[in-house]
C-alpha positions as CSV (number, residue, x, y, z in Angstrom):
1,X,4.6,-14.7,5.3
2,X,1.5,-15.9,4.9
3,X,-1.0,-17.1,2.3
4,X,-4.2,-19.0,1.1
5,X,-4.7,-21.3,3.9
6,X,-5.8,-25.5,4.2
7,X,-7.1,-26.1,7.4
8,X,-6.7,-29.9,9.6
9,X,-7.8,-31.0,12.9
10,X,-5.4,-33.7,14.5
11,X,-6.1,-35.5,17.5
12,X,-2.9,-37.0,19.3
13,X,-2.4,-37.9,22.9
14,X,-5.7,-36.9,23.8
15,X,-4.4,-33.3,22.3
16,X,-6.0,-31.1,19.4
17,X,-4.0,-29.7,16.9
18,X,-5.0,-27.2,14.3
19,X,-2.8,-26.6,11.7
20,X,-2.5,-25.1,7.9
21,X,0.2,-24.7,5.2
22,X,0.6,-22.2,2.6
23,X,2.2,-21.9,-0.5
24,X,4.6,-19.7,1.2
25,X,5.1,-20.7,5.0
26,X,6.0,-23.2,6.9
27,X,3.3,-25.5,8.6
28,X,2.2,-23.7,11.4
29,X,0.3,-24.7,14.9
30,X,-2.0,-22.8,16.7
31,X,-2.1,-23.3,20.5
32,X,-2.9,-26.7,22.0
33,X,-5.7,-27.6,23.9
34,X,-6.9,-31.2,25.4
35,X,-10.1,-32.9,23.9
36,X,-11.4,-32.2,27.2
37,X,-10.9,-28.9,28.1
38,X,-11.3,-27.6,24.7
39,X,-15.1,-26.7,25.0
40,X,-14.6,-24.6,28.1
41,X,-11.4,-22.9,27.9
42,X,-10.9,-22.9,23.9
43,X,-9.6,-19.3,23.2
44,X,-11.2,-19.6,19.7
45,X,-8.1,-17.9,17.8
46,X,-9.3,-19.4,14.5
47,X,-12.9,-19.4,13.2
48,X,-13.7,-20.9,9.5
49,X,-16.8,-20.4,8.3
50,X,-18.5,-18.9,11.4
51,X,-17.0,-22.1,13.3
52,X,-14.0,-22.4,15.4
53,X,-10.9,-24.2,13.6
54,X,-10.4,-26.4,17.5
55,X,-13.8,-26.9,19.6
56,X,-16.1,-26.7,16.4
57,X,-18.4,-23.9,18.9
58,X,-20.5,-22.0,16.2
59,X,-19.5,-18.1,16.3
60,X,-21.3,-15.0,14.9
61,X,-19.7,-12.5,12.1
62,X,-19.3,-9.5,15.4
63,X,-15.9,-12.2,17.1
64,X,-12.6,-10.9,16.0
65,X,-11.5,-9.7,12.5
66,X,-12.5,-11.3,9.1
67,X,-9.8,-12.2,7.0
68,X,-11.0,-12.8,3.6
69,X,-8.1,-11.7,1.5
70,X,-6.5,-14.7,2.8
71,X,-9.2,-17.6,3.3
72,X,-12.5,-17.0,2.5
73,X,-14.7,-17.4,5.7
74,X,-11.8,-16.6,7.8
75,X,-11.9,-14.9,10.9
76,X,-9.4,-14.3,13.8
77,X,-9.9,-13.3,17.6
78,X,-8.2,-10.1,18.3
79,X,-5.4,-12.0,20.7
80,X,-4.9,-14.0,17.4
81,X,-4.5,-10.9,15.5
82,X,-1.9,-9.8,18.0
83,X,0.3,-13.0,17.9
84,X,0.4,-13.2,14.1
85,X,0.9,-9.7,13.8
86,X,4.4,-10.2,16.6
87,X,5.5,-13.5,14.7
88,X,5.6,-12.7,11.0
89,X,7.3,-9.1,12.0
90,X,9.8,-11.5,14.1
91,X,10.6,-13.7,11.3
92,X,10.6,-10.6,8.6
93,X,13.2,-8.9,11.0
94,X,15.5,-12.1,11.0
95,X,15.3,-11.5,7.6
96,X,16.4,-8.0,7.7
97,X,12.6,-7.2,6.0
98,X,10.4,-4.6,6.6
99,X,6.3,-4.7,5.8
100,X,5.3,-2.7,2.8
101,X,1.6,-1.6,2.1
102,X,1.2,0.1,-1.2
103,X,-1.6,1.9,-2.6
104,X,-3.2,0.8,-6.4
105,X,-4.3,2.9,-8.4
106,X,-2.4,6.5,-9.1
107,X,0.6,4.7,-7.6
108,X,1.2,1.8,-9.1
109,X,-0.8,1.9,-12.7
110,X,-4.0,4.1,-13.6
111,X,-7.1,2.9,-15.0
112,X,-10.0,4.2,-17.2
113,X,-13.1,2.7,-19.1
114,X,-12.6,2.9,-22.3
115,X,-16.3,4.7,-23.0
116,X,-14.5,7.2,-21.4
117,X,-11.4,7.9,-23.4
118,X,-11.4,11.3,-24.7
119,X,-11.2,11.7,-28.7
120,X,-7.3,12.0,-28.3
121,X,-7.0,8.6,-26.6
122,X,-8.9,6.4,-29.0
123,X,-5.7,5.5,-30.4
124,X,-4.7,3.9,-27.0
125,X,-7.3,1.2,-27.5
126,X,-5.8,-0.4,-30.4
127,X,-2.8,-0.3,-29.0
128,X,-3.7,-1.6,-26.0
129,X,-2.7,-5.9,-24.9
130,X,-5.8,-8.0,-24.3
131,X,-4.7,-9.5,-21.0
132,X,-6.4,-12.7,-21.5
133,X,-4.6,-13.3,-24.9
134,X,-1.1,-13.2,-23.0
135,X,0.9,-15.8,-21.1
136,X,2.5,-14.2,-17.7
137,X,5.5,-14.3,-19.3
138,X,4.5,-11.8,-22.1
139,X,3.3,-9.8,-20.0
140,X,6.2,-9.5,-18.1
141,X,8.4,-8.8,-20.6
142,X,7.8,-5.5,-21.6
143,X,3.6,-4.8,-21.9
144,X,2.4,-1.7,-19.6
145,X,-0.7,-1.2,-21.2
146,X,-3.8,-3.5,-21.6
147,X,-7.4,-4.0,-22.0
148,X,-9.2,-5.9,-19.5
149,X,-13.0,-6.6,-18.8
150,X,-14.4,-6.6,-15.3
151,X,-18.4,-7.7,-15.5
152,X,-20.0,-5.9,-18.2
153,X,-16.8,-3.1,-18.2
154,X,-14.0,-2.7,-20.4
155,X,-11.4,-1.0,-19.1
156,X,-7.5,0.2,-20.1
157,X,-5.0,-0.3,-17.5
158,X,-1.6,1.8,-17.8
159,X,1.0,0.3,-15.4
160,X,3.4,3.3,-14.0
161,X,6.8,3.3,-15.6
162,X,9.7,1.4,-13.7
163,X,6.8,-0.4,-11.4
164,X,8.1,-3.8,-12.4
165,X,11.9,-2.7,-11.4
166,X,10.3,-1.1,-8.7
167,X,8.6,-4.6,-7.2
168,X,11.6,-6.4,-7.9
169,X,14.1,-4.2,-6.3
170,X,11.8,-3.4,-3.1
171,X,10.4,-7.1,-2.3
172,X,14.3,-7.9,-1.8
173,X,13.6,-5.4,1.7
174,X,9.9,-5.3,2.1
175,X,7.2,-8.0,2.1
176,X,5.2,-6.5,0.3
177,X,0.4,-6.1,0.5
178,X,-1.6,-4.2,-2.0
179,X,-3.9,-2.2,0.5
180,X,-6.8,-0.4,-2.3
181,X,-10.1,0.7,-2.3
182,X,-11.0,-1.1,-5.5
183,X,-13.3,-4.1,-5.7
184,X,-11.6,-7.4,-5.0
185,X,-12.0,-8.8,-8.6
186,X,-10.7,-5.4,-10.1
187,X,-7.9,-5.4,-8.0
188,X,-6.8,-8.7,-8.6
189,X,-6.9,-8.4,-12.0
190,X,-4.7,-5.3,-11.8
191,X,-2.1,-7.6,-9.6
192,X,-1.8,-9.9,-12.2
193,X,-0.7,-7.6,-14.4
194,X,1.8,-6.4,-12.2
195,X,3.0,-9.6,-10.6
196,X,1.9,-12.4,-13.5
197,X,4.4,-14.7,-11.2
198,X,3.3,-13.9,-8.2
199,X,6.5,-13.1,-6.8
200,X,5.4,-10.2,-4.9
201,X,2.3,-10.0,-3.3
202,X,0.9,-13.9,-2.9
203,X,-2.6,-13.4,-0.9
204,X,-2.2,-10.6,0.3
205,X,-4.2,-8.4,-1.5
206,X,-6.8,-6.3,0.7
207,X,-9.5,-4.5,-1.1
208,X,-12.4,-2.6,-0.3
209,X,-14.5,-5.7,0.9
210,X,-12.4,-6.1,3.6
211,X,-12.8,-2.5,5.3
212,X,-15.7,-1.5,7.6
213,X,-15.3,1.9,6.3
214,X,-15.6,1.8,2.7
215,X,-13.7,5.3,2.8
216,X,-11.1,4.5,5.0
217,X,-7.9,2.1,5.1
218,X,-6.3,1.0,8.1
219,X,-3.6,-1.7,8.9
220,X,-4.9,-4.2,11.3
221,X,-5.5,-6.5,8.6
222,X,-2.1,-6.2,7.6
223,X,-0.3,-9.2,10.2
224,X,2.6,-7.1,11.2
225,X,3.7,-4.6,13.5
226,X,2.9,-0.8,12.8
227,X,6.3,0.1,14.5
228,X,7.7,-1.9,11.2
229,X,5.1,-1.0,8.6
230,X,6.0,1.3,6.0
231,X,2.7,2.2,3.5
232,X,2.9,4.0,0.0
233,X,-0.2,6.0,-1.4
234,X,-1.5,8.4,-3.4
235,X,-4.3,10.0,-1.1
236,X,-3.4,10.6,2.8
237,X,-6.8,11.4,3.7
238,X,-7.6,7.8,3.5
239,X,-5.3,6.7,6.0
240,X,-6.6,8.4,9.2
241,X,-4.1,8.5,12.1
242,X,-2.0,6.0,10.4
243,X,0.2,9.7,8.6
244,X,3.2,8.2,10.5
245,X,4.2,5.6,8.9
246,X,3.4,7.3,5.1
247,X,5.3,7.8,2.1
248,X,2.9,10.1,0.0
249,X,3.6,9.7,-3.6
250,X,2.6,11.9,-6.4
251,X,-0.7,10.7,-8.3
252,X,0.0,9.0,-11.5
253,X,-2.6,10.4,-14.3
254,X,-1.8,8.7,-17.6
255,X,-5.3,9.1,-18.5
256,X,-7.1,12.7,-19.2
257,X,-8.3,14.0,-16.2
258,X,-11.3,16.4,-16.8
259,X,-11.2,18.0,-13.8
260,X,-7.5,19.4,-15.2
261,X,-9.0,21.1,-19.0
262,X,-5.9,23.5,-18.6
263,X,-3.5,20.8,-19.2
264,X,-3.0,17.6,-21.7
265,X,-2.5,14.5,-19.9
266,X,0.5,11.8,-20.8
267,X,-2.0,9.8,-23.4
268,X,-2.7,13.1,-25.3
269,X,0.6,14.2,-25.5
270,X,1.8,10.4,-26.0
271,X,4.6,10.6,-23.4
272,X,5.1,9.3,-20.0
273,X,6.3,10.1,-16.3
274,X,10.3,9.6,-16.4
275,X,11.7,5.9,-15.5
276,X,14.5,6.8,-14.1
277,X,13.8,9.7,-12.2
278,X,9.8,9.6,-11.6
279,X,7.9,9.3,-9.0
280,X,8.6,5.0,-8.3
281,X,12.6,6.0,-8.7
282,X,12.2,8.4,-5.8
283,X,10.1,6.3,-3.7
284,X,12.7,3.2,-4.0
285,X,15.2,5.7,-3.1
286,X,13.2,6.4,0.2
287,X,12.5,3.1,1.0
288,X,15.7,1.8,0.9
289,X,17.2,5.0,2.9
290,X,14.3,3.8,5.6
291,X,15.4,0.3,5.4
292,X,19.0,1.6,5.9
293,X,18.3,3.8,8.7
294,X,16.0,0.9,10.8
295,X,18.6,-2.1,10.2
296,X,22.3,-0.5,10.0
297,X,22.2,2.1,12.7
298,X,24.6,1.9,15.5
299,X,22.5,3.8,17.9
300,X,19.1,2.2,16.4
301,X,18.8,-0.6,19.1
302,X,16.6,-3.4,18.0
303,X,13.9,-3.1,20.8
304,X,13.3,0.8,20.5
305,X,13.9,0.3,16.0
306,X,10.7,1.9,14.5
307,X,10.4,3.0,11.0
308,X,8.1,6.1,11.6
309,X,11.5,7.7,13.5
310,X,13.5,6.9,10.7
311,X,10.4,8.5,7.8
312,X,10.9,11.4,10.5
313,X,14.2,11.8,10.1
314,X,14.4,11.5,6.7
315,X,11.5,13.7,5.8
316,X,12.9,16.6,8.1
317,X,16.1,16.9,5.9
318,X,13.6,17.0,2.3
319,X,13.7,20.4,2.5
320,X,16.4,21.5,4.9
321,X,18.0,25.0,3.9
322,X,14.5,26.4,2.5
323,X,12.6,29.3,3.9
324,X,9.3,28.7,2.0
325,X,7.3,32.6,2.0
326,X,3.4,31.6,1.5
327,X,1.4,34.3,-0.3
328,X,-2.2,33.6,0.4
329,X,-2.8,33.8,4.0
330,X,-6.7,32.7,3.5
331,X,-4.8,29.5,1.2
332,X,-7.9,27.1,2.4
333,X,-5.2,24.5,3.2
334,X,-2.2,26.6,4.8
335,X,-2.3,25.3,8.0
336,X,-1.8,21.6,6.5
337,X,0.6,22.7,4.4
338,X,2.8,25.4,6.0
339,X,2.8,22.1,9.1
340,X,3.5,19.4,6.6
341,X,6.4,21.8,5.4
342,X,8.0,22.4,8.3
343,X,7.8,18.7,9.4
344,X,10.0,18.3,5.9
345,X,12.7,20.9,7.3
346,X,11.4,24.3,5.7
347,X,11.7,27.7,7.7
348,X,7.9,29.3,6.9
349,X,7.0,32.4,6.7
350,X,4.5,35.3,5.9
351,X,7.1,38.2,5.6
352,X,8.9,39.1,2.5
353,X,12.4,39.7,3.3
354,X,16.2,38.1,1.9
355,X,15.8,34.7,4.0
356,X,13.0,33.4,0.8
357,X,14.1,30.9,-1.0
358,X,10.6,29.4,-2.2
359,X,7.6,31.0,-2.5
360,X,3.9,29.7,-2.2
361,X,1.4,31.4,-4.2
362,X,-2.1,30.6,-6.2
363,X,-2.7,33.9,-7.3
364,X,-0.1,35.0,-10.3
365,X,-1.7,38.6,-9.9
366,X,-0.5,38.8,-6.5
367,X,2.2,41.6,-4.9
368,X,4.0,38.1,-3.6
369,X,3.8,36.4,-7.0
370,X,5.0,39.9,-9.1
371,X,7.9,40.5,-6.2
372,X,8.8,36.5,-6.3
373,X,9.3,36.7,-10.3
């Protein structure tokens, strides 16, 4: 809903205009003002290039929000950020389209340099696409793996099987952002792999240039509504407060991860995560129960609709019917979990009795574990 921008000022009837069209949009208008009020009552809304886009008045890099995902230099006033955010989830929603922010890397593809392939994955390099030496429609028809160089790096990227379905199947609900904490070139790259078309995700790729916190994600750079926002990602911890309105998926690890010496990865055993029913398969299946649930609801009136009731309600029923017995009462992260599993429907417990369907343990030498098996 909205893209790479080209900015003109239009004087008419002793009225500014300031308007911009995308490769996506519309033509769109921002507010009007006269020639000579504009200095003294000019909202600045738009600022390119430390100036504003209607009375020219210089402005410092503290106004508003910077935008640079979408136009470099581009900056809105936090009103402005308000009013986009309203009207693209107002047109979406005439649509019937939700906002979706996904996560990069261990959701959508995995990356590794290739100095850092372990003896069992040489062979991956030679088999392996040079991205560069492909036309978008090669790599759309069938390539998951490549080699690709970012400055002085080589690097192999694995895309996650059924991703492209995935995009395809999910853009026809969603608009749909990239939201990572890669560098803007890597991450672009990566897109390109995944979208050669660009079908998908237009400008709207926001990297970790963008964020104040270069640990952190948050969505008001994404221009839409957070009551109509669903994101998808890997790592929670990232998001903050923002736990509402996420769909954690598992990591994707194609590569050998050496943290994990007790297991082979997928490139060492030279298999892959399931198409059909892996962890993208499941995650369509959520979204589109989401989309369901906000748009064709009796009872879901359009001014109270908001998709973190509906990822409530379908995350209570997840594990409805379980009573989940944990067996390490000093488990560092029980509280997190033994919350995060009651929030999905589970009965929790530290008793051992007939009610225990599922039990919690990290120590296979434990009374739990023995009485479990």
């Amino acid at each position: 809903m909205y893209a790479t921008m080209n900015f003109n000022g239009v004087v008419a009837n002793n009225k500014k205009f300031c308007s911009w069209t995308g490769s996506d949009s519309l033509p769109l208008q921002l507010p009007l003002l006269s020639v000579s009020e504009e200095h003294t009552i000019c909202p600045h809304a738009t600022i390119l290039n430390g100036m504003c886009v209607v009375c020219d008045k210089l402005m410092d890099d503290s106004y508003g929000l910077c935008f640079d995902y979408i136009e470099k230099g581009l900056r809105y006033s936090i009103d402005e950020i308000s009013r986009l955010k309203k009207r693209n989830t107002k047109n979406l929603l005439r649509m019937r389209k939700l906002h979706l922010v996904l996560d990069l890397d261990h959701t959508l593809l995995h990356s590794r340099l290739i100095g850092k392939l372990t003896s069992d994955e040489k062979y991956l390099e030679k088999a392996a696409a040079a991205a560069g030496e492909f036309s978008s429609d090669k790599i759309s028809r069938g390539n998951d793996l490549f080699k690709i160089k970012i400055g002085d790096n080589v690097l192999l990227v694995k895309l996650r099987p059924f991703v492209r379905s995935f995009l395809e199947e999910a853009s026809r609900l969603f608009e749909i952002s990239v939201c990572t904490l890669g560098n803007r070139e890597y991450a672009t790259r990566a897109v390109k792999l995944l979208d050669p078309d660009c079908k998908y995700f237009n400008s709207r790729i926001i990297t970790r240039e963008d964020f104040k916190q270069k640990e952190r994600k948050y969505l008001d750079l994404v221009l839409g509504q957070e009551n109509s926002i669903v994101i998808v990602d890997d790592t929670e911890s990232v998001w903050g407060g923002r736990v509402e309105n996420l769909i954690t998926v598992g990591s994707y690890d194609f590569f050998k991860d050496k943290k994990k010496n007790d297991c082979k990865s997928y490139s060492e055993q030279m298999s892959d995560e399931s198409e059909s029913d892996g962890a993208l398969a499941n995650i369509l299946r959520a979204l589109k129960a989401v989309h369901a649930l906000y748009f064709d609801n009796p009872g879901n009136h359009a001014a109270g609709r908001d998709v973190r009731s509906c990822l409530a309600k379908i995350r209570s029923r997840i594990l409805m019917g379980c009573t989940i017995l944990f067996g390490d009462d000093d488990f560092e992260e029980l509280p997190l979990t033994w919350s995060r599993a009651e929030e999905m429907g589970a009965i929790c417990t530290l008793v051992t009795d007939a009610s225990v369907t599922h039990v919690v343990s990290s120590n296979t030498q434990s009374e739990t574990f023995e009485w479990a098996e």
